[in-house]
VOTORVEX-248506 format. One record per residue (C-alpha): residue number from 1; residue in one letter; x, y, z. Coordinates in steps of 0.05 Angstrom, whole numbers. Example, Ala and Ser with C-alpha at 12.3 -4.5 7.8 and 13.67 -1.06 7.14 Angstrom:
2
+-----+-----+--------+--------+--------+
:   n : res :     xx :     yy :     zz :
+-----+-----+--------+--------+--------+
:   1 :   a :    246 :    -90 :    156 :
:   2 :   s :    273 :    -21 :    143 :
+-----+-----+--------+--------+--------+
***
This chain:
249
+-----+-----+--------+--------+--------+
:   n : res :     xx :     yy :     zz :
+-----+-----+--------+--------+--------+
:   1 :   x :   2666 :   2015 :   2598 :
:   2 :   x :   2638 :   1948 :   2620 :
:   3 :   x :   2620 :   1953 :   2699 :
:   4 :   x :   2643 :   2012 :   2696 :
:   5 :   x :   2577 :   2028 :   2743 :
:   6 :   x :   2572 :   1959 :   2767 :
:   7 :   x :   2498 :   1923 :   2774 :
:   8 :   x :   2480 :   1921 :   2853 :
:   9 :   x :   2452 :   1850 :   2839 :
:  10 :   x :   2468 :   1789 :   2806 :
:  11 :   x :   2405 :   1785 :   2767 :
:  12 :   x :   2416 :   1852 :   2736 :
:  13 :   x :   2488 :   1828 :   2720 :
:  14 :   x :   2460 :   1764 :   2687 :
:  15 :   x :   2413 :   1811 :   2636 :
:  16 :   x :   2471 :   1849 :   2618 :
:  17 :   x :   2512 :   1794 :   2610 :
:  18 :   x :   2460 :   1759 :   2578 :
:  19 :   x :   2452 :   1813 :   2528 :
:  20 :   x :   2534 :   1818 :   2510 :
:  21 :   x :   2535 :   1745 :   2491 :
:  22 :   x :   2472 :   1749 :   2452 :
:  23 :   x :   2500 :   1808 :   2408 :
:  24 :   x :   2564 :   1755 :   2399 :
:  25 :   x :   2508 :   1707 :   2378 :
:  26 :   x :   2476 :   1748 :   2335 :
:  27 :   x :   2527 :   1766 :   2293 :
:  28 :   x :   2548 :   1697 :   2283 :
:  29 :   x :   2479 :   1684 :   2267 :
:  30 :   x :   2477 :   1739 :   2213 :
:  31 :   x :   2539 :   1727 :   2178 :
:  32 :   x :   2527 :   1654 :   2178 :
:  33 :   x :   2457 :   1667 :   2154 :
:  34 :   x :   2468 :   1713 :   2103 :
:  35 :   x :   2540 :   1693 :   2068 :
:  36 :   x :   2561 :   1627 :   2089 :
:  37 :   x :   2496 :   1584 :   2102 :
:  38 :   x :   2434 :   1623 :   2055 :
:  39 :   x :   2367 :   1596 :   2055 :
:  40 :   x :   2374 :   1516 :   2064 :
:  41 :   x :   2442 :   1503 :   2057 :
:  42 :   x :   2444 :   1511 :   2141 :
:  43 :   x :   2393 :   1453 :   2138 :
:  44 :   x :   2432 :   1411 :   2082 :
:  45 :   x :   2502 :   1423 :   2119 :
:  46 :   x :   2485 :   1401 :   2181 :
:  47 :   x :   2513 :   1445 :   2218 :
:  48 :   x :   2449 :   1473 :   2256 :
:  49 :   x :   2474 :   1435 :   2308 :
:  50 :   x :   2536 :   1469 :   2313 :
:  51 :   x :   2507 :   1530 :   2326 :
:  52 :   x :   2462 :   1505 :   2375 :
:  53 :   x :   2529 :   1484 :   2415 :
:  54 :   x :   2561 :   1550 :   2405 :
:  55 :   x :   2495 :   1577 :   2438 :
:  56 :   x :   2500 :   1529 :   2484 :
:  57 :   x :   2569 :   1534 :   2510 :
:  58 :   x :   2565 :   1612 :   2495 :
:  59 :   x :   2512 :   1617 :   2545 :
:  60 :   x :   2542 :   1574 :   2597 :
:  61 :   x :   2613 :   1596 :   2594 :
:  62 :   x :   2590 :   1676 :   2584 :
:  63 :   x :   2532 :   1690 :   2626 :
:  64 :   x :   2520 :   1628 :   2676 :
:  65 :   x :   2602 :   1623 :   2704 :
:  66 :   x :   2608 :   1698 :   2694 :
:  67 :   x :   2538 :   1711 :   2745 :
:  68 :   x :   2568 :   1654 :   2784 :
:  69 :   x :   2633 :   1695 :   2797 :
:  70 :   x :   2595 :   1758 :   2811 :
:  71 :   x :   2603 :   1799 :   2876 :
:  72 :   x :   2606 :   1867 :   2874 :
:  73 :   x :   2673 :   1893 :   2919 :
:  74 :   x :   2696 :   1830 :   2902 :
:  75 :   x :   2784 :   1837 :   2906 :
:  76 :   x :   2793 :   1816 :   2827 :
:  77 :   x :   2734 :   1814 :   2795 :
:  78 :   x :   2739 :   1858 :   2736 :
:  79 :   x :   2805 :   1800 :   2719 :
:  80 :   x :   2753 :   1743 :   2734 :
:  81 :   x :   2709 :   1771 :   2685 :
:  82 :   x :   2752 :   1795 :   2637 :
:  83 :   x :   2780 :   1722 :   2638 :
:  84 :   x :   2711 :   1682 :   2621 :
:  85 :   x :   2702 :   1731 :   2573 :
:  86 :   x :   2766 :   1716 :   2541 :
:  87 :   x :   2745 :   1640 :   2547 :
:  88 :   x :   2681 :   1657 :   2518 :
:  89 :   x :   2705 :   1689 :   2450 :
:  90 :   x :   2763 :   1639 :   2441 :
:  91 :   x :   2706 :   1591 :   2435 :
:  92 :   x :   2654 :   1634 :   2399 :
:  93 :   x :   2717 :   1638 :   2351 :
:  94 :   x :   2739 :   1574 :   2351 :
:  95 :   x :   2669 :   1544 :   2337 :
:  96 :   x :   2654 :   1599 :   2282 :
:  97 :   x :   2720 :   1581 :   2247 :
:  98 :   x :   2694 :   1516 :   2238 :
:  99 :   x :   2633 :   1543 :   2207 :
: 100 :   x :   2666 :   1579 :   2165 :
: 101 :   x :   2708 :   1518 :   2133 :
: 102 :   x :   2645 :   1470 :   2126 :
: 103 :   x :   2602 :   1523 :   2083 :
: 104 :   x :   2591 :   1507 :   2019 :
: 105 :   x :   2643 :   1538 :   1971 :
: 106 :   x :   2622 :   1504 :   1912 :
: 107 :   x :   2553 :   1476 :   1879 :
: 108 :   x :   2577 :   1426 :   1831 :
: 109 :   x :   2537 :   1398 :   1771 :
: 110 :   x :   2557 :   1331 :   1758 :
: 111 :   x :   2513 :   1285 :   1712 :
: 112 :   x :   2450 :   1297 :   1739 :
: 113 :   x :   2451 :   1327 :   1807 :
: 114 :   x :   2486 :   1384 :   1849 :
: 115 :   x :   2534 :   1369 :   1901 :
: 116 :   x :   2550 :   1425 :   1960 :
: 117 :   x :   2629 :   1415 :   1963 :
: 118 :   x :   2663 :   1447 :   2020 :
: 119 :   x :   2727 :   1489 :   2002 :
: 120 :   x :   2769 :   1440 :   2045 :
: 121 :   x :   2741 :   1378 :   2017 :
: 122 :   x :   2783 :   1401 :   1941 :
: 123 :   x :   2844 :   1404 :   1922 :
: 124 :   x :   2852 :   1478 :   1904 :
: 125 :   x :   2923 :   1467 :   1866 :
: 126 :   x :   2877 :   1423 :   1815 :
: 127 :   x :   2829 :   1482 :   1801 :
: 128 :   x :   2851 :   1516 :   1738 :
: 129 :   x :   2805 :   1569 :   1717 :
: 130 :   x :   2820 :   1623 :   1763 :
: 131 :   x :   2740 :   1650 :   1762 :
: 132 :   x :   2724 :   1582 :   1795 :
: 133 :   x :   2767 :   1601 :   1864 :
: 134 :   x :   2728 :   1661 :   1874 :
: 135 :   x :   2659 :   1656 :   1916 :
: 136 :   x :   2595 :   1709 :   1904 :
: 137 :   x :   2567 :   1742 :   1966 :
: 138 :   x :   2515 :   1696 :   1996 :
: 139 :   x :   2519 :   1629 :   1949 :
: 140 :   x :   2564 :   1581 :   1932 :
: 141 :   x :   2611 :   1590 :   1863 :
: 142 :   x :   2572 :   1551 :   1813 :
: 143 :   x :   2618 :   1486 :   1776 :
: 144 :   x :   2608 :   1447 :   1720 :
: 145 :   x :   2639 :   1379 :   1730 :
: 146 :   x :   2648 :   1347 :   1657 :
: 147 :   x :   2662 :   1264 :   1644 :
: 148 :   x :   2718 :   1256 :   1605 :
: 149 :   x :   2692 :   1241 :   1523 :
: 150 :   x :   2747 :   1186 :   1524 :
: 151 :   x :   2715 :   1113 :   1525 :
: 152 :   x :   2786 :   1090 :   1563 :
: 153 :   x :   2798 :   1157 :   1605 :
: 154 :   x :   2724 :   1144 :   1625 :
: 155 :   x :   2736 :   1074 :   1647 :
: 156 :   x :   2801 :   1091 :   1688 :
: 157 :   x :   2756 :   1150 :   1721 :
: 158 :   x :   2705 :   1089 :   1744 :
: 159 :   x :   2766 :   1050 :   1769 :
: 160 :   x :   2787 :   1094 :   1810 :
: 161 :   x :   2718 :   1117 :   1837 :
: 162 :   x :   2683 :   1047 :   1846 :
: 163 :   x :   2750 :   1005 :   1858 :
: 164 :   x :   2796 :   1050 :   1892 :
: 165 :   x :   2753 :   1099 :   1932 :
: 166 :   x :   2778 :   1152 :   1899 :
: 167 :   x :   2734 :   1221 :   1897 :
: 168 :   x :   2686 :   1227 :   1844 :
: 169 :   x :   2686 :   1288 :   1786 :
: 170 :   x :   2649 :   1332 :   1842 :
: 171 :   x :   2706 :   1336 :   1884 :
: 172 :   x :   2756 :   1335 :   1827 :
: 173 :   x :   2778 :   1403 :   1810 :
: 174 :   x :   2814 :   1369 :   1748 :
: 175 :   x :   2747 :   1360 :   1723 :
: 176 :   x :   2721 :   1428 :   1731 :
: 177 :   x :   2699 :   1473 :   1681 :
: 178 :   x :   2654 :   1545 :   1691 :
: 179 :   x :   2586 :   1532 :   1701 :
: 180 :   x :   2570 :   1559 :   1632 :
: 181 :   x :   2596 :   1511 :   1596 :
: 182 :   x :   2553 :   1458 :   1622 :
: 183 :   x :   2486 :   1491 :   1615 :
: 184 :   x :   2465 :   1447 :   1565 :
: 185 :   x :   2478 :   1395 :   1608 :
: 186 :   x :   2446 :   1424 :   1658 :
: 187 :   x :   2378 :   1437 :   1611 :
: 188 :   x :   2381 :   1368 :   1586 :
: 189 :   x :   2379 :   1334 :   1666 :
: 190 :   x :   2320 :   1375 :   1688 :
: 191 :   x :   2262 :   1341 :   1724 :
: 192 :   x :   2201 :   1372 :   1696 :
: 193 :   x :   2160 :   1415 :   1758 :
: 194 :   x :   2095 :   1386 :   1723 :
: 195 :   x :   2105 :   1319 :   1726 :
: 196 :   x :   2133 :   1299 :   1792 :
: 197 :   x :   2090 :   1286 :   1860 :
: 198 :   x :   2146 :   1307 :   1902 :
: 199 :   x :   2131 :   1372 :   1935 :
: 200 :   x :   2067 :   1386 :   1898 :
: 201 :   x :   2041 :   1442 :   1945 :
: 202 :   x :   2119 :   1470 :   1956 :
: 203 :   x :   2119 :   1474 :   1889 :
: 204 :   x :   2052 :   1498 :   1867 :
: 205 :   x :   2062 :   1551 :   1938 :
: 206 :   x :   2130 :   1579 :   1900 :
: 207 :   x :   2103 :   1581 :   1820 :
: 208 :   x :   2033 :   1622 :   1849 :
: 209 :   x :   2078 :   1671 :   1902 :
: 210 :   x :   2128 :   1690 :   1840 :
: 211 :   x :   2079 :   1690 :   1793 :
: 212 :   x :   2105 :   1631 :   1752 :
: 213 :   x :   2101 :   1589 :   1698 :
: 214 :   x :   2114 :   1509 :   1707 :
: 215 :   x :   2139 :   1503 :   1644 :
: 216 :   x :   2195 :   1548 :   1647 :
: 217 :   x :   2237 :   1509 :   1704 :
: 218 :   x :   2250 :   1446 :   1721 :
: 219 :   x :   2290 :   1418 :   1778 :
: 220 :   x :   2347 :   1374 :   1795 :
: 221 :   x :   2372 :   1343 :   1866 :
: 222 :   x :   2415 :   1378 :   1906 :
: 223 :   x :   2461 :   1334 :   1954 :
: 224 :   x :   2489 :   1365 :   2021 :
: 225 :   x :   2533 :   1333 :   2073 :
: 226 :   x :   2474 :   1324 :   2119 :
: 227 :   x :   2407 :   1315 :   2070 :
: 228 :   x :   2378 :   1331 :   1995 :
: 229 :   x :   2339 :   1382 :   1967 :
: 230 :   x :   2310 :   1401 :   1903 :
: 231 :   x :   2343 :   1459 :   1867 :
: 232 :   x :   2306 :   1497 :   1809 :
: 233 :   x :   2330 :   1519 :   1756 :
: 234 :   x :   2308 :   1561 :   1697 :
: 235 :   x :   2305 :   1524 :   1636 :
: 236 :   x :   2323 :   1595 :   1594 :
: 237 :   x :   2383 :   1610 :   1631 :
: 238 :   x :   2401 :   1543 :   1667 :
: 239 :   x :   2413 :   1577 :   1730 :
: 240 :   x :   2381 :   1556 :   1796 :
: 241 :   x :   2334 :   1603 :   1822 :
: 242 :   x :   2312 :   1578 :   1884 :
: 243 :   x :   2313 :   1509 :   1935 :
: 244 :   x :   2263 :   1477 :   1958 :
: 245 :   x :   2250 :   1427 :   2015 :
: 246 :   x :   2219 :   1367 :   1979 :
: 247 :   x :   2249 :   1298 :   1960 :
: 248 :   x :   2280 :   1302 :   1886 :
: 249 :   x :   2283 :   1229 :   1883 :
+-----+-----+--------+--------+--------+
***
């Protein structure tokens, strides 16, 4: 049990405090890493910063107030600790919770780009093929945002988006169809990889490590709450393959 043989100094308590709120770190880290946030979408989210707080306050709250309280035969100090330790998850929580909400749920196509949609930026009673609400393990569920075909359905869409503020077809649900459906759409918007001079070495770095051909992607941007990247895509399958960290316009 913790201090159940209690360090004789407050240095040695530090360490092993240090190392309890580092494994609460860590896992935070991992899950966020792995499942929510993949690859670049940390980067593109912005929340790198919000993890950089949680380590922040983690640190402060967990090891610096909880050394600071340290005495051993102190009357009460298993409740002291116990209490900042409380204090410590609640905010670990609190702060991963909010992680949680602001991954990206969704990787909309619309026209010509991919947009990272949160899942509380939609509204999910609008989302109407069931297959859409569901999210793989360690990317976001892939959406194929359609114009409407009619010339005066179309102009009341650009009413709404351009006049009225309204959201546009990416966070539309309404609008929404499985990503299969658009692959043409998809094939038909890619940048070619051999004729851009964004991200020439990324690019040429990622075709000669995979052992690649050029001609059989292409790429298209891919928008993020806090920056754009370029996502490729196979021009075979229409599905992305990988990100990489180059301008796509």
């Amino acid at each position: 049990m913790f201090l159940e043989t209690p360090p004789k100094t407050r240095s040695r308590f530090f360490l092993l405090r240090l190392g309890l709120t580092a494994l609460f770190l860590l896992v935070l880290l991992g899950v966020a890493s792995l499942d929510w946030y993949p690859g670049l979408l940390l980067q593109l989210s912005g929340t790198t910063r919000h993890l950089a707080v949680a380590a922040c306050v983690a640190l402060v709250i967990g090891p610096g107030l909880s050394t600071f309280l340290y005495r051993p035969g102190k009357r009460r100090l298993l409740f002291d600790l116990l209490f900042v330790l409380a204090i410590e998850v609640a905010v670990i929580a609190f702060i991963a919770h909010d992680l949680y909400e602001r991954r990206p749920y969704f990787a909309v196509f619309a026209v010509d780009r991919f947009e990272l949609v949160a899942a509380n930026e939609v509204d999910w009673g609008d989302i109407r093929q069931d297959e859409l609400r569901s999210k793989p393990f360690g990317s976001p569920r892939l959406v194929y945002a359609k114009l409407p075909e009619d010339p005066a359905a179309l102009t009341s869409l650009v009413d709404e988006v351009v006049l009225g503020g309204a959201p546009d077809i990416d966070r539309r649900p309404e609008f929404w169809l499985p990503y299969s459906e658009g692959a043409q759409s998809v094939r038909e918007s890619l940048i070619s990889l051999e004729n851009t001079s964004n991200g020439v070495a990324l690019i040429e770095d990622w075709l000669k490590s995979n052992a690649l051909d050029a001609a059989d992607f292409g790429y298209l941007p891919l928008r993020g709450p806090d920056g754009d990247a370029s996502i490729v895509v196979s021009r075979a399958s229409a599905m992305p393959v990988e990100i990489l960290d180059f301008d796509p316009w």
